[in-house]
N, C-alpha and C positions, 0 to 999 in steps of 0.2 A: 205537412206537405211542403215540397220545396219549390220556390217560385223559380218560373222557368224565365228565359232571357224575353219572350216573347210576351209573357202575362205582365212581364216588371215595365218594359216598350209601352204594352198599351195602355197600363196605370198611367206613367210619365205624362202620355198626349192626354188620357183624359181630365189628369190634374193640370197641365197646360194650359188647355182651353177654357177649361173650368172656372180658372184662375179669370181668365180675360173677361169671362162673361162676369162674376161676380164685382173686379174692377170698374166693366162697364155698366151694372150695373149701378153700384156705388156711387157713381157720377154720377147717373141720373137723378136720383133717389136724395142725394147732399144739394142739391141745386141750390142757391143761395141768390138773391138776386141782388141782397145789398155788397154781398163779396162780389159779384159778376160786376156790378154797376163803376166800383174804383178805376179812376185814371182815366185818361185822357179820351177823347173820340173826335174824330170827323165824319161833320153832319152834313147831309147837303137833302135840300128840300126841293120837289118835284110837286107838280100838279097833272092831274089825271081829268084829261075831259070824258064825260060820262057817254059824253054824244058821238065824239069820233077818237075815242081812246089812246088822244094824242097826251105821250109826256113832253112836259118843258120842264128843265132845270131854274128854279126861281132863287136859290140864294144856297148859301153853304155858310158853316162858321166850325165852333169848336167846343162839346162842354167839358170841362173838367170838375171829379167827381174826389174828395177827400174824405177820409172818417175824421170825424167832429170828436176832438179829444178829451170833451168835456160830457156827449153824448152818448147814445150807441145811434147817430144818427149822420148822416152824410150832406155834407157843405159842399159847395162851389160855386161855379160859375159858368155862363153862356157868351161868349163871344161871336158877333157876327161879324164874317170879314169883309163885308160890304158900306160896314158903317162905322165909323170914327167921331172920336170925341174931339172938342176944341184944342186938343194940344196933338192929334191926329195918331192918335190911338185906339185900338177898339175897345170898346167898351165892353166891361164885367159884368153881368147882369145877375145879381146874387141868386140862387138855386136852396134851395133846404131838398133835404128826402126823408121825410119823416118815417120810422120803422113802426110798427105794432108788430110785428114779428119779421124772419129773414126775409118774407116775399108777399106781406103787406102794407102797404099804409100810403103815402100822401107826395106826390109830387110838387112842390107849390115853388115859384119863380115871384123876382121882383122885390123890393126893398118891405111890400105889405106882406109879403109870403103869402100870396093867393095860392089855391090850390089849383093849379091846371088839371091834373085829373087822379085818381085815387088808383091804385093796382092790388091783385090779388093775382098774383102768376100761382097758373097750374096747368098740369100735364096729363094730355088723351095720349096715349101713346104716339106722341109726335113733340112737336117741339115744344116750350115753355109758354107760356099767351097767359096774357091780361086785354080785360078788355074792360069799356065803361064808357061816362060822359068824357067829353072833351069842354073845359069849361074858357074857350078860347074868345075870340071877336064875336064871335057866332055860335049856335049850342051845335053840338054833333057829337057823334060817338065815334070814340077811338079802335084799334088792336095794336096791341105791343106785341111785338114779336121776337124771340128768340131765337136769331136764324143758326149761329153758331158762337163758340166763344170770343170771337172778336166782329161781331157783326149781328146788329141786331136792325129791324123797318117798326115802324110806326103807321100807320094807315089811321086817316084822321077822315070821317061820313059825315058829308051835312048832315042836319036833323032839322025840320023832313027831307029827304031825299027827292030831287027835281029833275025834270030831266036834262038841264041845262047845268047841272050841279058839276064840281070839279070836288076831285075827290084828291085829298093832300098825303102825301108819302114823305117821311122822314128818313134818311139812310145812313144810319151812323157805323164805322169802321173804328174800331182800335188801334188807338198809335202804339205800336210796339216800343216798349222802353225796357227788354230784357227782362219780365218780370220768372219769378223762379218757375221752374215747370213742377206741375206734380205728376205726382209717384207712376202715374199711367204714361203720362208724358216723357218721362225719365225713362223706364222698363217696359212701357209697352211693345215696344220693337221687338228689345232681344227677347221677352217671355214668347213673342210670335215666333221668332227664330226656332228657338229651342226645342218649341212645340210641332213648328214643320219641320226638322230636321228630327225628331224620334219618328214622327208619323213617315217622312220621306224613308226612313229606315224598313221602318213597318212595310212601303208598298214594296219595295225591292229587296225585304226578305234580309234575315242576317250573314251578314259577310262574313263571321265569325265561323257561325255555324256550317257554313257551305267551306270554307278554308279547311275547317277542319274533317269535313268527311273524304274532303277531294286526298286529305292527304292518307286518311286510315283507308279509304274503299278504293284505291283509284288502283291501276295498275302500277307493277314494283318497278321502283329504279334499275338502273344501270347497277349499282353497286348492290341492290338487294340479286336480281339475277346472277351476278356471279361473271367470270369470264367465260365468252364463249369460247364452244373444242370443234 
């Protein structure tokens, strides 16, 4: 059987879209969170009153996150920009991130490598979340959150919860340093393009096909009728 211009049209859009969903799919499903976690971020930390759900902004700084090249485990550091060292610099606060696989294991800070809190990111149909103890001044339960790829909060709960209690919010953003885009990031445009442009085809019918009946069925030229007598 021969495929007609309008069955070959609607293959095209549906391997188009097709394409985007199993793309976006793919992202979901690869999620990594030791590969997410690399490079730079600004933090800035907020307190939440329980009682009149007022924010204040309470400090900001910066962590930087590195693969350990003797590891499969990720090095850095915590700088806050509020406080300086005696030669009036800020100070490094060394970081480990220990893995047991891509999206568990051990956040621990400080030169003892105490563990601040432990993660296991996983996903309800919605964004990426960890959650657990918070092993900070005080006990409390954490959520990490995945807000997007360059933005992820921290919500840190007293334990027990009071009414007087202040509830800590952590808000880190990703310093853009040009890193490479992937493949969705690169093509996902023009695959959308291509895909609205057969479907835009689709709604308003083939140009092709209309050209050419206009020219077989339409009424005859000037030079098909002949000279008038």
């Amino acid at each position: 059987a021969t495929l007609s211009v309008t069955d070959s049209d609607d293959g095209m859009v549906v391997t188009a879209f097709s394409l985007l969903a199993v793309l976006a799919h793919a992202q979901e499903k690869e999620f990594s969170f030791k590969t997410y976690l690399l490079g730079e971020w600004d933090v800035e930390r907020f307190t939440v009153s329980m009682t009149t759900s007022e924010m204040v902004p309470v400090s900001n700084g910066k962590y930087v996150f590195n693969a350990d090249t003797e590891t499969t485990n990720i090095v850095g550091h915590w700088s806050p920009n509020e406080v300086e060292d005696e030669d009036g610099l800020q100070p490094k606060i060394p970081v480990l991130v220990e893995f047991d696989s891509s999206n568990t294991g051990n956040f621990k800070t400080g030169e003892d490598e105490d563990v601040l809190f432990s993660f296991y990111f996983q996903h309800f149909n919605g964004p990426w979340i960890s959650h657990g103890e918070w092993n900070g001044q005080r006990p409390a339960f954490y959520q990490f959150n995945i807000v997007a790829n360059d933005k992820f909060t921290i919500t840190v709960y007293p334990n027990p919860v009071q009414e007087d209690a202040e509830v800590t919010i952590y808000s880190a953003s990703r310093v853009k340093l040009g890193r490479e885009k992937t493949f969705f990031e690169k093509y996902g445009s023009t695959i959308m393009m291509v895909g609205g442009f057969f479907l835009f085809q689709q709604l308003k019918g083939d140009p092709g096909r209309a050209a050419a009946a206009s020219q077989g069925g339409g009424a005859p030229s000037v030079e098909e009728r002949g000279p008038r007598t």
